[in-house]
C-alpha positions in Angstrom: -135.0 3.2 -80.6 -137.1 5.3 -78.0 -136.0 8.7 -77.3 -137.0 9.5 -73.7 -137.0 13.4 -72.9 -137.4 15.2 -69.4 -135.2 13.1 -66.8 -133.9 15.6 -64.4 -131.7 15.0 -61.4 -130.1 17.6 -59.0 -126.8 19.3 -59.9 -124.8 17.6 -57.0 -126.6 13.4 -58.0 -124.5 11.7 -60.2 -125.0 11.1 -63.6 -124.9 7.4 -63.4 -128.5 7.6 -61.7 -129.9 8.0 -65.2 -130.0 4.2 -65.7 -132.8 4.0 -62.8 -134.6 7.3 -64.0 -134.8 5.6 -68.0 -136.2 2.2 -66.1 -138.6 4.3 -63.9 -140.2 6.4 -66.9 -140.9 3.7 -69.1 -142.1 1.3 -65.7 -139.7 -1.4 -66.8 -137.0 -3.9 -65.2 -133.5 -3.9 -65.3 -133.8 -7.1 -67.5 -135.7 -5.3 -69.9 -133.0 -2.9 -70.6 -131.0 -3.1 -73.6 -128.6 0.1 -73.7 -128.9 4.1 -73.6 -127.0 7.0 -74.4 -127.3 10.6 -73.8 -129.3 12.6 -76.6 -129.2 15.6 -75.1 -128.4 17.8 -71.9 -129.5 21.2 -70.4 -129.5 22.9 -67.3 -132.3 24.1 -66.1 -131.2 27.5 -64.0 -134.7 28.9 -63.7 -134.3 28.7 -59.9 -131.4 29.8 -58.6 -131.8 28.0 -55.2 -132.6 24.6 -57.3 -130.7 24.5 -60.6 -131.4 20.5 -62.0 -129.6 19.2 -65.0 -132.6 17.8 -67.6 -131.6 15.4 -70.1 -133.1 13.4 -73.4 -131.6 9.8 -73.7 -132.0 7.4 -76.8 -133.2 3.6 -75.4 -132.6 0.8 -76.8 -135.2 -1.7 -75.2 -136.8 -5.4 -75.5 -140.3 -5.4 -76.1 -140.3 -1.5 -77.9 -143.8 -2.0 -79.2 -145.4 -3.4 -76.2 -144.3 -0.5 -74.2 -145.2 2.4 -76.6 -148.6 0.7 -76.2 -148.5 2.3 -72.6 -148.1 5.6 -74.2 -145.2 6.3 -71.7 -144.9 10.1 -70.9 -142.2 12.3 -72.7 -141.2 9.1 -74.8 -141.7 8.9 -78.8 -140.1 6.3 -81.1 -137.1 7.4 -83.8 -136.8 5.8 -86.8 -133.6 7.5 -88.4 -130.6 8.7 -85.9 -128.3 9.0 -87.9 -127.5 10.4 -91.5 -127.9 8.0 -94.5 -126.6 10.4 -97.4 -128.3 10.0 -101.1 -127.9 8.1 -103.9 -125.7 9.2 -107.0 -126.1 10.5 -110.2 -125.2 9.3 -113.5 -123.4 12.2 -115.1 -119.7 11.9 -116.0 -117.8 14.9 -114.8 -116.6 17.4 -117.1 -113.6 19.0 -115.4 -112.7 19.5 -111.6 -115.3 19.1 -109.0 -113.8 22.1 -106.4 -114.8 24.1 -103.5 -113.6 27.1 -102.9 -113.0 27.9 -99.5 -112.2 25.5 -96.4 -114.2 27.3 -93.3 -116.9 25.0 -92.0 -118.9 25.0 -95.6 -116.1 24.2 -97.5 -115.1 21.8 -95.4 -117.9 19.5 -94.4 -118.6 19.9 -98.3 -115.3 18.5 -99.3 -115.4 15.7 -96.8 -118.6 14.7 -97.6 -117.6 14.5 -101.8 -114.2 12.9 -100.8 -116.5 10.5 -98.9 -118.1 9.2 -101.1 -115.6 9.2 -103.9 -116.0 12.4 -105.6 -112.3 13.6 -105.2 -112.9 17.4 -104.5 -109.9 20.1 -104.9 -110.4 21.7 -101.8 -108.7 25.5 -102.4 -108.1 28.2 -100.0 -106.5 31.5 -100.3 -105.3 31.7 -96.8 -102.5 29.6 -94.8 -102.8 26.0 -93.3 -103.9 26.4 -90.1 -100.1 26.1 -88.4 -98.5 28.9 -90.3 -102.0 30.9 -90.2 -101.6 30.9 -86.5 -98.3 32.0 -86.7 -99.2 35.2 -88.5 -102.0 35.8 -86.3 -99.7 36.0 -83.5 -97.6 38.2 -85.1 -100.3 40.4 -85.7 -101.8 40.6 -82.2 -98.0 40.7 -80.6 -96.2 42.8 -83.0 -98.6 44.4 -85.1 -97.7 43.0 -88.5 -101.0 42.5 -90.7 -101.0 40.1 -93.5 -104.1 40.5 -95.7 -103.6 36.9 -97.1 -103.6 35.1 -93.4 -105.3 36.5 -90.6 -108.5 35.8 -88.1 -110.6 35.7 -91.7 -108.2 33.8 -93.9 -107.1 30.5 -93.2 -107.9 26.4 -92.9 -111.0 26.2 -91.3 -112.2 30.3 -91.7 -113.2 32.6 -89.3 -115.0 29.9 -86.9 -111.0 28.9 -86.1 -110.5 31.5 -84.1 -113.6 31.8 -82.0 -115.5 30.1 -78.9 -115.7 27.3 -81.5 -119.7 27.4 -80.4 -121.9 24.1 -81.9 -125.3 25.8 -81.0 -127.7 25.5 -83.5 -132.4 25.3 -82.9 -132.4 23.3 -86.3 -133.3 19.8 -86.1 -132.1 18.9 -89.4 -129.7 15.4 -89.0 -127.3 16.9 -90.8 -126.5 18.7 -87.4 -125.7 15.6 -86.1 -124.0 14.7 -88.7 -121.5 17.1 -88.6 -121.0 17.0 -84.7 -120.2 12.9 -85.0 -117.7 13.8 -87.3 -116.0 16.4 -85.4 -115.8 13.9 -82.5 -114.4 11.6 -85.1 -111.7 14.1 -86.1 -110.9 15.0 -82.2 -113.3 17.1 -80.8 -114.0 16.4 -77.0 -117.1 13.8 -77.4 -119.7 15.5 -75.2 -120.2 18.3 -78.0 -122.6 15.1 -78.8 -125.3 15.7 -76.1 -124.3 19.0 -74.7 -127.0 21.6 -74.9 -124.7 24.2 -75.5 -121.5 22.4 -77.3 -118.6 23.9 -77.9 -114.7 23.2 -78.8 -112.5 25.8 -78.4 -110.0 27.7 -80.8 -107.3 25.8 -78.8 -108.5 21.9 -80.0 -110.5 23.2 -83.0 -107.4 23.9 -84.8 -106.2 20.4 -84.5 -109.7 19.0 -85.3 -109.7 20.7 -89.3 -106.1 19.4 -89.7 -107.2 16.1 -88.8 -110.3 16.7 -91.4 -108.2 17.9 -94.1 -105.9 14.9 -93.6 -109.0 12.6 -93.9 -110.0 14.7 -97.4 -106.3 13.9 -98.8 -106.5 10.1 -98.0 -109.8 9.6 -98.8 -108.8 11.4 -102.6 -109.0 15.1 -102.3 -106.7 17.3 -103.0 -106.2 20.4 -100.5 -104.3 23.6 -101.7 -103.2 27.1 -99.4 -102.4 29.9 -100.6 -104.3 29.5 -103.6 -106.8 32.4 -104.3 -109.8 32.1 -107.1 -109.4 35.6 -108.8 -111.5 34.7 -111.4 -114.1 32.5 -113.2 -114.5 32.1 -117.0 -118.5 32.3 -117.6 -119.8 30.6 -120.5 -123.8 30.3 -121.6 -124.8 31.0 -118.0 -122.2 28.4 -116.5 -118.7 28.5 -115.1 -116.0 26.5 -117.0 -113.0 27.4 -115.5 -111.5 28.9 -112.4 -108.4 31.2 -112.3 -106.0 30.8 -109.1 -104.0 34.2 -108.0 -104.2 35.4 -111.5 -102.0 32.9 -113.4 -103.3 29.5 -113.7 -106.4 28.0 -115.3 -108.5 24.7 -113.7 -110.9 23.6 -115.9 -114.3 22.7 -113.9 -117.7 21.0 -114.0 -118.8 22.7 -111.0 -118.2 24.9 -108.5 -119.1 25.4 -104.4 -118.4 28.9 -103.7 -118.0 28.9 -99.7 -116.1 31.9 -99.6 -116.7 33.2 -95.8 -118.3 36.6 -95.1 -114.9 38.6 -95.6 -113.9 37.8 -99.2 -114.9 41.4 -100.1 -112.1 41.1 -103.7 -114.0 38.2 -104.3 -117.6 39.3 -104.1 -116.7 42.1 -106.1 -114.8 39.9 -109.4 -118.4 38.1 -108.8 -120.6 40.6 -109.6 -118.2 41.9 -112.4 -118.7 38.8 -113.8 -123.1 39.0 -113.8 -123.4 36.3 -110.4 -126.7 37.8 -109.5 -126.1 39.3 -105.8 -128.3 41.5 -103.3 -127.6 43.3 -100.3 -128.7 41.1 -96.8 -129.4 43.2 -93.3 -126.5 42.4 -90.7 -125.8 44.0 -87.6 -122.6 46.3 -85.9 -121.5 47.4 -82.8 -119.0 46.4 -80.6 -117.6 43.8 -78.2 -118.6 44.2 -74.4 -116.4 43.2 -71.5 -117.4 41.7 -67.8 -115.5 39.8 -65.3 -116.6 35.8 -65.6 -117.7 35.7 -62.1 -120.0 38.0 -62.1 -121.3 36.3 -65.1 -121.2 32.9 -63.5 -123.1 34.5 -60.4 -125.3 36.6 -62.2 -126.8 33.4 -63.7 -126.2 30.4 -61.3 -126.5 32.0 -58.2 -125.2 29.9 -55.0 -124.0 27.3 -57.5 -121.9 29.8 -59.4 -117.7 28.3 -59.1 -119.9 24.3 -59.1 -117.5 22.3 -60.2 -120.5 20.5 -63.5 -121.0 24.1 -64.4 -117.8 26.2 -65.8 -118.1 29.4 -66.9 -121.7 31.0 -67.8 -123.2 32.4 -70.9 -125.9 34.6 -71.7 -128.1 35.6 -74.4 -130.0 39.0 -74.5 -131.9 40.7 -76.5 -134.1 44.5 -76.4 -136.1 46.1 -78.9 -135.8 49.7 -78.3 -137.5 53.2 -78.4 -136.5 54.1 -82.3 -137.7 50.8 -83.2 -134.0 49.5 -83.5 -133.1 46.1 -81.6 -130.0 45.8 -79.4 -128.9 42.2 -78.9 -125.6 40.1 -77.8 -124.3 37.6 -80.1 -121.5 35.2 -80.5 -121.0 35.2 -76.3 -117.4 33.7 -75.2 -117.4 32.4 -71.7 -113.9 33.1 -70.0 -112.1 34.2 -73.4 -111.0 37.3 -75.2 -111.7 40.1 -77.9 -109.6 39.3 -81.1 -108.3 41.5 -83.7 -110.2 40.2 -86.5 -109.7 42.8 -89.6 -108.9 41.6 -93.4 -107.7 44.3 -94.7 -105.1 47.0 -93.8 -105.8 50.0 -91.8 -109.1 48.8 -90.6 -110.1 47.7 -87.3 -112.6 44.7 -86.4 -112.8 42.9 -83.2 -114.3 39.5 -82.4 -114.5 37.0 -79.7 -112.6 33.8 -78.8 -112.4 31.1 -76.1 -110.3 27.9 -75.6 -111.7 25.0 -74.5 -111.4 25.6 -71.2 -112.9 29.2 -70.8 -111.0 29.5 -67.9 -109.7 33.4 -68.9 -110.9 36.3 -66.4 -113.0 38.2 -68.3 -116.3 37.5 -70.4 -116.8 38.8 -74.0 -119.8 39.3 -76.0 -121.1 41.3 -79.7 -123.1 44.0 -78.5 -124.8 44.5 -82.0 -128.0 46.6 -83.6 -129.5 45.9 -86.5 -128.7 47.1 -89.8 -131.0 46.9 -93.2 -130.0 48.3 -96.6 -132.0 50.9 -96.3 -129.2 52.5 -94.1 -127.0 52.0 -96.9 -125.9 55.0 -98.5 -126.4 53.6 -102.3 -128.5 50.9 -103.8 -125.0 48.9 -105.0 -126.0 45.5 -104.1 -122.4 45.6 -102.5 -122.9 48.8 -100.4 -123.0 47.1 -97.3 -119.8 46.3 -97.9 -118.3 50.0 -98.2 -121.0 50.8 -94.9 -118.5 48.0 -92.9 -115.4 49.7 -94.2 -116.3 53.1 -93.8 -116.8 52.4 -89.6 -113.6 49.7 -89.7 -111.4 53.0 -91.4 -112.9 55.2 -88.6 -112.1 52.7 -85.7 -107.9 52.4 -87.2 -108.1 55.9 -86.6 -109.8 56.4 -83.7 -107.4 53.7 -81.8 -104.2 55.5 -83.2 -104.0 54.4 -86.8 -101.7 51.6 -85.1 -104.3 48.1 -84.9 -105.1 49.4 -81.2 -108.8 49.3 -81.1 -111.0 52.5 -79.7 -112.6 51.6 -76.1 -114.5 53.2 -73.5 -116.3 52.2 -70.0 -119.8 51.0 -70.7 -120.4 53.5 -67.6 -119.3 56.7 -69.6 -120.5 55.4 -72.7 -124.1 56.0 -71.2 -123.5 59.3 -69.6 -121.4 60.4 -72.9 -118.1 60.9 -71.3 -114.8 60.0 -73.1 -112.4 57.4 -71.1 -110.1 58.7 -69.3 -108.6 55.3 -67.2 -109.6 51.9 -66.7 -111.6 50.6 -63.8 -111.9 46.6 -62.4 -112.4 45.4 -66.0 -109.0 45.2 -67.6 -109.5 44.6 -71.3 -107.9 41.3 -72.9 -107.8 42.7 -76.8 -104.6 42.8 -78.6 -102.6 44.6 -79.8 -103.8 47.3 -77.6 -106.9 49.8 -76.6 -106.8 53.3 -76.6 -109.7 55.0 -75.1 -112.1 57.7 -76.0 -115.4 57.5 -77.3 -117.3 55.1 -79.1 -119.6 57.9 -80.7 -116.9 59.0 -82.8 -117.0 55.1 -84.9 -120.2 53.9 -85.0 -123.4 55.6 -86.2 -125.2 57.7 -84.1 -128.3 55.5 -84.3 -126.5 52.4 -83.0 -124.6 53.8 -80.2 -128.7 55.3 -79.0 -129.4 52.0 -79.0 -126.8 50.2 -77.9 -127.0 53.0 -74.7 -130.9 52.3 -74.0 -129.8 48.4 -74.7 -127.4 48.3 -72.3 -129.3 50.2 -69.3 -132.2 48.0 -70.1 -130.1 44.5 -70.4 -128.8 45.7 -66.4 -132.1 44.6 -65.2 -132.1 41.5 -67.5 -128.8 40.2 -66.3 -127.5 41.7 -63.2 -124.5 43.5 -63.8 -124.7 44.2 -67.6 -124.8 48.0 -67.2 -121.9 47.5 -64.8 -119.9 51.4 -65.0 -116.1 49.6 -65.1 -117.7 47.3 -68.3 -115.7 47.8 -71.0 -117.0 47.9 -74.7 -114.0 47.6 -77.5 -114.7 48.7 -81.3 -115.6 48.1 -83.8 -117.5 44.4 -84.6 -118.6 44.4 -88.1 -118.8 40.9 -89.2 -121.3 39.3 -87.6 -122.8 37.8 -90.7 -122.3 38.8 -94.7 -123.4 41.8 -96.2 -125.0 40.4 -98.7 -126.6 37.1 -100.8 -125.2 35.7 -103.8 -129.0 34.1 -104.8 -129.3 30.5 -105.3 -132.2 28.5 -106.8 -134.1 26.9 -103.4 -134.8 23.6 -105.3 -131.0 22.8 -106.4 -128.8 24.8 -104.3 -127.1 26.8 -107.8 -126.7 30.1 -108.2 -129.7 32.1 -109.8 -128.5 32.2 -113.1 -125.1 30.5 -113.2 -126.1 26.6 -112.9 -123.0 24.6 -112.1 -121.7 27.5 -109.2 -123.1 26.6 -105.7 -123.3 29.6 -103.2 -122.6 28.0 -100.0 -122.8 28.9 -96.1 -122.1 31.9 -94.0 -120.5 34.6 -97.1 -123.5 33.1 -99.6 -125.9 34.4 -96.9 -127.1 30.9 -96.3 -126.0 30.3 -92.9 -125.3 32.1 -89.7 -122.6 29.7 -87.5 -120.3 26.7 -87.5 -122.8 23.6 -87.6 -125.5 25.8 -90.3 -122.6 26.9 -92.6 -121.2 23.1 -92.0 -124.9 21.9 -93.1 -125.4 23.8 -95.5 -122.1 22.2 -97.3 -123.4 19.1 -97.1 -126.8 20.3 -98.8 -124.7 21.9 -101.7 -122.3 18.3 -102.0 -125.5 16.3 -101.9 -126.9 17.8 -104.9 -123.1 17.5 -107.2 -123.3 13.4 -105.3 -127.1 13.4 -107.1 -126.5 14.7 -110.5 -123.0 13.1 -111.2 -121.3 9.6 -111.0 -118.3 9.6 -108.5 -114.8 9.4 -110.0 -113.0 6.8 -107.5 
């Protein structure tokens, strides 16, 4: 197989022209011309006036070897497209082989040991993904909170409701991996090639169900509801689990892909000795434009082009106090999300369906944070520094789940919010403006200000005054690292208990934390026998 990089047509040429493009880079005849498909594609927007779409294809030829001999340009040969998996171990199992937790992690991990005949127990303290949305609704609509199902909790984790973004620089082929089987489960089957893939909250909810399905008939075992408040440490290794305080599983081990909001369960970690340090992450808040200003901000003339949708973005500025503002987790055409996990708190995140057809654009407007800011040395004090702004933001929107908003425009010039401009905010249950000052520290509003008025000239628009920025996002990534051994994936000094993806600290999206369950199953498929 060739993989042929750099064919670019115009926006308006059709697709189907690639076929003569492949035959024209390599110099060869129709005849010689086995098959292709579409590695990769991007957009090339540099010039406004002349955006061209630039794609990667995978050839199958006649005659490969004769024509690498040309040394054709942007061509190279690949030996291994897709993911082979690694041989098993001879170990017997001792007890349950489970995963706790059933966001991307958990759930690629489970697949993968259901797979190849491990039979996992798949165990999740929040809802199925049906009733989980159910309560989410509730929440956003009528206010009602429950702790145990919410944006955080639930079948497939946080990543459920979101953009459902696939993005990911690592090359690793357990990316593809994990994008083949999502198209397997449902996903729309251009998340394959598409530079910048995504799903949607609307289709990824029916896309775990269909991979939790596929767990159960290939021999796992999936259970809701069930929450692992506690493990029964013996001679550095885990033997047993408890589930919501009254029943036992025996286990010969353990992937712990909790999510980055399992704050009880950090804590009955560290209790019980896991060794865990605090990690940087970053706050701030979500920021608010209208979509076509976005779409012409970045496309130009070809802004409402029917190949395009709705535009993205991806900024970043290091400031004067040596802090760095940057946008994170975009969502084309979506919406800012209540996202808290615990009562009285407020925490706002993005979403987008499919279609990111909504009004407004949404992004994290977020500065760094390092444990130096901290206000103890607990390697859990980067927990208490999210609460302490989530508290202040519940009581700043009226102590009521309505989150604290002002205009970006009297953000800068220090104003309080007195009414709404052309930006009508999309989060629910509510906004009540003010300041932003008042929840966030003083240091990350300065920058987020000098950000903001320094992005404008990045991005036209950005600073726009009727902008509206919506409090507080704290949750970007995990406050801290449960430490694992590099070599075989186990924690640092409990060695059958596998910290796994985004709430070990080991991954920072869907397709990472969904690689990195695949690292963590890989090594239980190498040391032990499968059961089936």
């Amino acid at each position: 197989m060739l993989r042929v990089s750099n064919l670019k047509m115009n926006i308006d040429e059709d697709i189907n022209i690639l076929k003569k493009l492949i035959l024209k880079k390599l110099r060869i005849k129709d005849s010689d011309l086995v098959g292709y498909s579409i590695y990769k594609e991007s957009i090339d927007a540099r010039k406004k006036d002349n955006m061209t779409f630039v794609y990667t294809v995978d050839v199958e030829i006649k005659n490969e070897e004769k024509i690498l001999k040309r040394n054709p340009k942007d061509t190279v040969k690949v030996n291994q497209k897709s993911y082979i998996g690694v041989k098993k171990g001879n170990i017997e199992p001792n007890g349950r082989i489970v995963v706790i937790g059933s966001g991307p992690a958990g759930l690629f991990a489970s697949l993968l040991l259901a797979q190849n005949g491990y039979c996992p127990l798949m165990i999740e303290r929040g809802s199925d993904v049906d009733k989980r949305t159910a309560d989410v609704e509730n929440f956003w609509g009528n206010k009602v909170f429950n702790k145990k199902s919410n944006v955080q909790f639930g079948e497939g984790g946080a990543g459920t409701f979101s953009d459902g973004k696939l993005t990911t620089r690592s090359k690793d082929i357990r990316c593809r991996k994990v994008l083949e089987e999502l198209v397997l489960h449902d996903a729309p089957s251009e998340i394959i090639y598409s530079h910048k893939p995504h799903v949607g909250t609307d289709i990824l909810k029916n896309v775990v169900k269909n991979i939790r399905e596929d767990i159960k008939k290939l021999g796992g075992e999936v259970r809701f509801e069930s929450q692992v408040t506690d493990i029964n440490i013996e001679n550095n290794s885990v033997k047993s689990i408890v589930i919501n305080d009254n029943e036992k599983i025996d286990v010969s081990t353990v992937i712990l892909a909790i999510g980055h909001s399992a704050r009880d369960t950090y804590e009955m970690l560290f209790k019980r000795g896991v060794t865990i340090i605090p990690k940087p992450f970053a706050i701030g808040a979500r920021i608010e434009h209208p979509q076509e200003m976005i779409n012409k901000s970045q496309y130009g003339k070809y802004y409402n082009h029917p190949r395009l949708g709705a535009a993205d973005y991806r900024l970043i500025e290091h400031t004067s106090n040596g802090r760095t503002a940057y946008t994170f987790c975009m969502c084309p055409g979506g919406s800012v999300i209540a996202s808290t996990s615990e009562e009285n708190e407020v925490v706002t995140n993005g979403m987008s369906e499919h279609s990111r057809d909504k009004e407004n654009a949404n992004s994290a407007l977020l500065v760094n944070i390092s444990p130096e800011d901290f206000e103890s040395d607990n390697p859990l004090a980067g927990i208490e520094f999210q609460r302490k702004y989530e508290k202040l933001a519940f009581k700043l929107g009226g102590e009521n789940y309505s989150a604290p908003a002002q205009l970006v425009g009297d953000f800068i010039n220090n104003k309080e919010s007195k009414n709404l401009g052309k930006v009508i905010p999309s989060y629910k249950p509510g906004i009540k403006l003010t300041s932003l000052d008042e929840c966030l520290p003083k240091f990350v509003t300065e920058t987020m200000k000098e950000g903001i008025i320094k992005l404008g000239s990045k991005l036209e628009g950005f600073d726009m005054y009727d902008a509206v920025l919506t409090g507080v996002e704290t949750r970007s990534s995990a406050p801290i690292r449960i430490v694992r051994n590099e070599e075989t994936l186990e924690s640092m000094n409990i060695s059958n208990l596998y910290p796994c993806g985004e709430g070990a600290g080991y991954a920072g999206g869907i397709v990472t934390a969904a690689v990195d369950g695949i690292k963590c199953a890989e090594k239980i498929i190498e040391k032990y026998k499968n059961i089936q």
